[in-house]
N, C-alpha and C positions, 0 to 999 in steps of 0.2 A: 335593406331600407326599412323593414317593418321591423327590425331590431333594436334601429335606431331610435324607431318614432316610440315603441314599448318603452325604452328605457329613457326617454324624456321625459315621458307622461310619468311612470313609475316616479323619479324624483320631482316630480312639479307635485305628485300627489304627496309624498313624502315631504317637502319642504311646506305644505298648504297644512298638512298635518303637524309639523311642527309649531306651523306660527299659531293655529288654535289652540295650543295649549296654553301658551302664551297668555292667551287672552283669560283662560280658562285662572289662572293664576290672579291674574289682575282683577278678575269678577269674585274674585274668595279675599283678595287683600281689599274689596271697594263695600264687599258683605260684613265684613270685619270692621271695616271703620265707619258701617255705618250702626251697628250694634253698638259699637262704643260710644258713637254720640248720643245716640236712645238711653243709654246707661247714663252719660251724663246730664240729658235734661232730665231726667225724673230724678236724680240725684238734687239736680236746681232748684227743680221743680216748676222748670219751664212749660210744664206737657199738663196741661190740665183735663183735656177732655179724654184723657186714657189713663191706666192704671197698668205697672209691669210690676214683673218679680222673675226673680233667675234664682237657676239652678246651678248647678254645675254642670251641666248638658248643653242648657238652653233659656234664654232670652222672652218669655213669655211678657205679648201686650196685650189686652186686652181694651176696646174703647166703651163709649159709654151706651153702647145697644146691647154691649157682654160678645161682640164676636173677637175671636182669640186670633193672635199670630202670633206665630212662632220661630227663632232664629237659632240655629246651631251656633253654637257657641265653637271658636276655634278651638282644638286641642293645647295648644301652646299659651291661649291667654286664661286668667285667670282675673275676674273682681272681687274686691275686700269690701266690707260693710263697715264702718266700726260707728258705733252708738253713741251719740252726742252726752250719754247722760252717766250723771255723776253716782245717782243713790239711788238709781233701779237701772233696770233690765229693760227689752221689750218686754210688750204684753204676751 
């Protein structure tokens, strides 16, 4: 009888632990797209009261008091810059 009851519990723990992984997947695919829309409004230029800049690591914003956040950047995505301009460079 307490063999029984062990190895219920055992798999109810093991299936409780699978489905949080689950979750754990969807909170990094929910991180991801919300980087990417941060990258699109400053691209827009929808985002005034903050200033960002990335790396190839990480997603740095900064708002307008100067305190910083920071976002890992997924391994698998990557963003392009490319420079509206014809006869110069950036600065």
């Amino acid at each position: 009888m307490k063999l029984k009851l062990l190895v219920v519990i055992f798999s109810s723990l093991v299936v409780l632990s699978a489905c949080a992984g689950e979750n754990t997947n969807t909170s990094q695919e929910d991180q991801t797209q919300i980087i990417k829309d941060l990258v699109q409004d400053f691209s827009e230029g929808t985002i005034k009261d903050k200033s960002g800049s990335i790396t190839s690591s990480e997603l740095i914003v900064t708002d307008s008091e100067g305190s910083e956040q920071t976002y890992d950047l997924s391994e698998t995505d990557f963003f392009v810059s490319i420079a509206p301009y014809e006869h110069q460079t950036h600065p």
